[in-house]
ZAMARGU-4260 file (C-alpha; in steps of 0.2 Angstrom, whole numbers, plus 5000, padded with zeros to 4 digits):
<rodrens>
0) 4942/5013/5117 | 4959/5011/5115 | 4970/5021/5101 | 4990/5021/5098 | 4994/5038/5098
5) 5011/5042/5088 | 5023/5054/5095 | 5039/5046/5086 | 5044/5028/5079 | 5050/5027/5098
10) 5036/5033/5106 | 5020/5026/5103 | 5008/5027/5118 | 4992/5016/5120 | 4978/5031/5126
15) 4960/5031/5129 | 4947/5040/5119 | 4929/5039/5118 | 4921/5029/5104 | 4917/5040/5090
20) 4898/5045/5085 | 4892/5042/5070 | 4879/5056/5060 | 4869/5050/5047 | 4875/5043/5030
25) 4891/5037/5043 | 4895/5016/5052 | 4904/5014/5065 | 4918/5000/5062 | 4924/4991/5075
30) 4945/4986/5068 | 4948/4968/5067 | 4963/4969/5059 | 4976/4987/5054 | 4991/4985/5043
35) 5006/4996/5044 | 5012/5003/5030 | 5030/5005/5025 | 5026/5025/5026 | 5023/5024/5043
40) 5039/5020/5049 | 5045/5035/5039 | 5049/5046/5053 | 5054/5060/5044 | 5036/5060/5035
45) 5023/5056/5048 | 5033/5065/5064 | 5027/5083/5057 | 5012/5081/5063 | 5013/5071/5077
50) 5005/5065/5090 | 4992/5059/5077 | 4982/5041/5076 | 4991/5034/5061 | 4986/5017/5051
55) 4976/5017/5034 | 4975/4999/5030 | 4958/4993/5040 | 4946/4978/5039 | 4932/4974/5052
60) 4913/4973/5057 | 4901/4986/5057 | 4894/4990/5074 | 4881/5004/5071 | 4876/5011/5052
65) 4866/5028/5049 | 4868/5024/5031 | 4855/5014/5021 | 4867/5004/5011 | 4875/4994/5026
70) 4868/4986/5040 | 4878/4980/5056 | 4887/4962/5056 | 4893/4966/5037 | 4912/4962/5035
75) 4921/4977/5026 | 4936/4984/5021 | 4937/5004/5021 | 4948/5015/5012 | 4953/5029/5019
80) 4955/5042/5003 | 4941/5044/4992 | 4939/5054/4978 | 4923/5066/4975 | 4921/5060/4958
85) 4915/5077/4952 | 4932/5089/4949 | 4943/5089/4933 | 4955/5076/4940 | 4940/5063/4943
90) 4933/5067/4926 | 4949/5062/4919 | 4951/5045/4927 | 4965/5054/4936 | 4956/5053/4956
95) 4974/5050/4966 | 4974/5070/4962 | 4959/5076/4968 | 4960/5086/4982 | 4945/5079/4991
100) 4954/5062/4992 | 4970/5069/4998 | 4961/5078/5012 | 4947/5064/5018 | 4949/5051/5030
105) 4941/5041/5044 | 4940/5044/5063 | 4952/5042/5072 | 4964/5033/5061 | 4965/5014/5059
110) 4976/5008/5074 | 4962/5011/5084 | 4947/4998/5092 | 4933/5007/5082 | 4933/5020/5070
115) 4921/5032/5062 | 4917/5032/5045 | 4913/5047/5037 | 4898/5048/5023 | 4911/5052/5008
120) 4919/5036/5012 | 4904/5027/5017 | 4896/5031/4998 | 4913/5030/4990 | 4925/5017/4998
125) 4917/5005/5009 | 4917/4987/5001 | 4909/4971/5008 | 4923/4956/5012 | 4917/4940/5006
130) 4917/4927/5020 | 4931/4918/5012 | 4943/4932/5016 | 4949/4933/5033 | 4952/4954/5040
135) 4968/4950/5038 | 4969/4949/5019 | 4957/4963/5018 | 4971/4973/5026 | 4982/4969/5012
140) 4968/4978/4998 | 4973/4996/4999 | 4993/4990/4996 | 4989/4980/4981 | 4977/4992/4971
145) 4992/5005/4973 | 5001/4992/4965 | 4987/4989/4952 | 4985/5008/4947 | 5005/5008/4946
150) 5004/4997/4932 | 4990/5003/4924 | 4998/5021/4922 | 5014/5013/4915 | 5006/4998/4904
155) 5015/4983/4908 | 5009/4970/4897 | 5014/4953/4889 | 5033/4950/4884 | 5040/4966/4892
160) 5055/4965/4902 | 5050/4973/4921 | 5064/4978/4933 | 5057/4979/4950 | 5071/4987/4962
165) 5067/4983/4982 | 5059/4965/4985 | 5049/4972/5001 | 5029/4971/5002 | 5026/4985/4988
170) 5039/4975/4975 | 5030/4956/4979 | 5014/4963/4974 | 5022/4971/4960 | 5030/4957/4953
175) 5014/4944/4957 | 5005/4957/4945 | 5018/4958/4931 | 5019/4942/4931 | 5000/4939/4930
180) 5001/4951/4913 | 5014/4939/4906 | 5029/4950/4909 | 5046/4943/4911 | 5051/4950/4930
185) 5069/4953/4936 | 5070/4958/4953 | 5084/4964/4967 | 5087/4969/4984 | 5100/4969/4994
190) 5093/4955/5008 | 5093/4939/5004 | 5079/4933/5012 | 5068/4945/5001 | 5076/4938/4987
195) 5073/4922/4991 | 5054/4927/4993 | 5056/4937/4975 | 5059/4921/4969 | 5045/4911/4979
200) 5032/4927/4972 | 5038/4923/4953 | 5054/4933/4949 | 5062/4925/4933 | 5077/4932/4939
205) 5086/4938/4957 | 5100/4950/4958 | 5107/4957/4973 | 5107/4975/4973 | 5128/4976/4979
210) 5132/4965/4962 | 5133/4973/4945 | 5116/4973/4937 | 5117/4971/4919 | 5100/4972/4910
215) 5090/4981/4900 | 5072/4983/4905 | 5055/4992/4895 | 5048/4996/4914 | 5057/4999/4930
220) 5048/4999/4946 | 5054/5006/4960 | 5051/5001/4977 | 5065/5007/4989 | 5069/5023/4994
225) 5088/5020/4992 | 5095/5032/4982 | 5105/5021/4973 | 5091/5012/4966 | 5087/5028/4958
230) 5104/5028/4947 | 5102/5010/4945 | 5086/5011/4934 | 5093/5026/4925 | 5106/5014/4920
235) 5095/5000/4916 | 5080/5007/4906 | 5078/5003/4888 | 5075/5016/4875 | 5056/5021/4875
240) 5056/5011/4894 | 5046/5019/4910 | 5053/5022/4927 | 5040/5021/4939 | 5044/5030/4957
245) 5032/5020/4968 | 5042/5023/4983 | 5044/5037/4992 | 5062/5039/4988 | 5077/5053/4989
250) 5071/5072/4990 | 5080/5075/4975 | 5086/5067/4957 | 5099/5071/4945 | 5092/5066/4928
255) 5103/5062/4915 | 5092/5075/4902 | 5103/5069/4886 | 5100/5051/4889 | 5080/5054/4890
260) 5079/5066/4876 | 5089/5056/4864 | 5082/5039/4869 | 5064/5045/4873 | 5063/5042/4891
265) 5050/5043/4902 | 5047/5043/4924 | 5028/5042/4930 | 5025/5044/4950 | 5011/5035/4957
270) 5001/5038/4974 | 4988/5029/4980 | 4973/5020/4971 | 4957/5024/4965 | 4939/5017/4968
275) 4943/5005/4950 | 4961/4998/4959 | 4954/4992/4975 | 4938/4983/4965 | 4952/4976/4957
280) 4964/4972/4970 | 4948/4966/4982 | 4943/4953/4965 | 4961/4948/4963 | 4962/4944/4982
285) 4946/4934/4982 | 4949/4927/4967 | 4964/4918/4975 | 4976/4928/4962 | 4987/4937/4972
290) 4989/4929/4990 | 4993/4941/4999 | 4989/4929/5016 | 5006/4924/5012 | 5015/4943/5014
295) 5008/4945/5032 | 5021/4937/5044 | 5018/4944/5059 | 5001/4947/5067 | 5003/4956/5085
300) 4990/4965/5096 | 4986/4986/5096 | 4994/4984/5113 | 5011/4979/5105 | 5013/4993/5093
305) 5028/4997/5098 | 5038/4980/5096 | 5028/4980/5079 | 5034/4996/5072 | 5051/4992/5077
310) 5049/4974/5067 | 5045/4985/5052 | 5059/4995/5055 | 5073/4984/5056 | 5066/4975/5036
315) 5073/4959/5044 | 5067/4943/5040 | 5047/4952/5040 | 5035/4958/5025 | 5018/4964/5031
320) 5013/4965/5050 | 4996/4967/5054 | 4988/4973/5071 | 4973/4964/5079 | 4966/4977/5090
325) 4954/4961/5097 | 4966/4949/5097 | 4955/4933/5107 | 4940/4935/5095
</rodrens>
């Protein structure tokens, strides 16, 4: 079968490798449809431990199933990080820190034709796609349940004021859910055509990020890795706000310590989702909620990796592009 091995953002070889075989408990998924994620183009993150098969956002058909609970032809999505739902961390509704999800994942890795899916995440985070969402929507369920358990850790809910800074993928969803809890959403970024789809996604208000940004928000939500958008929400929080790091973002922060002892400031991180985020994302989705058909705009074969991690890149006039590893089906 046919993998993209990654070496660098600039070097990403398309290599054969036997299908993988399945033991019981385990399918075999053959990929239909592989997101990329913002994190991947992170060279700085993924290149220490290169060459490695990267992608984690996968939809497709079941091939082959040693396990009693799917059968072959069923359409699924698959998570790549699942919780044990035994440790401390899981016990506490807290499973993005549980080190058996931080460790797990599937064979190879998604931007592949087929991949192996281990027991844990067979019994744990393999969901069933409803015929009327396509592969590629189901690419888009892993990106909005980080977005769902983001909010949910920092309780956004009707009448608040929420700041999201950065208008890419991560900020649309964010604003679609904020809005969805009755929030009153000002968004910013420094392109305009992500402003303009801020606006299209249900943004009250658009700032670009190279103006003055007067406002005073109860959440901030931070979806750049800009370092400037860091002293921008310490500027803009509101007394008893919440800034929300849900980007990857600069190695280090100064943190204005007066300002968030007198004025009882908080910042919460977020990484990945739980089990209870991708039922939500996946019902959300289905439901027609969030349309997320309408962040993927560009859709190119596994063969063309290359040209579509440099579209991802560049943050041009893109959101979410998807690989079809079997394109003509």
């Amino acid at each position: 079968m046919k993998v993209a091995v990654y070496y660098a953002n600039n070097d990403i070889k398309i290599e054969d490798i036997p299908v993988p075989r399945i033991q019981d408990g385990e399918i075999l998924v053959k990929v239909m449809a592989s997101g990329i994620c913002g994190t991947d183009v992170m060279e700085w993150y993924r290149i220490k431990k290169a060459p490695r098969i990267l992608g984690h956002e996968i939809a497709g058909e079941i091939v082959e199933s040693r396990s009693p609970r799917y059968r072959t032809g069923q359409r699924v999505f698959v998570s790549h990080h699942v919780p044990c739902n035994t440790c401390k961390y899981c016990l506490t509704d807290n499973h993005t820190a549980c080190s058996a999800l931080h460790q797990g994942n599937y064979d190879p890795g998604g931007y592949s034709e087929f991949v192996r899916v281990p027991k844990e995440n067979v019994e744990h985070g393999t969901y069933l796609l409803p015929e009327t969402v396509s592969y590629e929507e189901g690419t888009m369920i892993e990106p909005l349940a980080c977005a769902v358990r983001a909010q949910r850790l920092i309780g956004i809910t009707e009448g608040q004021t929420v700041l999201v800074l950065g208008s890419g993928v991560s900020g649309l969803t964010n604003i679609a859910l904020a809005k969805l809890k009755g929030a009153r959403v000002v968004a910013t970024d420094i392109d305009e055509y992500r402003l303009g789809k801020a606006r299209e996604w249900g943004a009250d208000e658009v700032i670009n990020a190279s103006q003055q940004i007067d406002i005073k928000a109860d959440r901030i939500i931070i979806c750049t890795g800009a370092q400037a958008a860091v002293r921008q929400a310490f500027q803009s929080i509101d007394r008893k706000g919440i800034i929300l790091l849900f980007a990857v973002g600069p190695e280090t922060i100064q943190l204005p310590t007066q300002e968030f002892w007198r004025n009882e400031l908080r910042i919460e991180s977020s990484y990945g989702a739980a089990p209870r985020d991708l039922e939500e994302a996946l019902d959300l989705i289905t439901k027609k909620q969030v349309a997320v058909a309408d962040l993927i705009t560009h859709t190119l074969p596994l063969t063309e990796i290359q040209k579509a991690f440099q579209i991802v890149a560049s943050a041009k006039e893109s959101l979410k592009v998807v690989l079809l590893p079997f394109p003509s089906e």
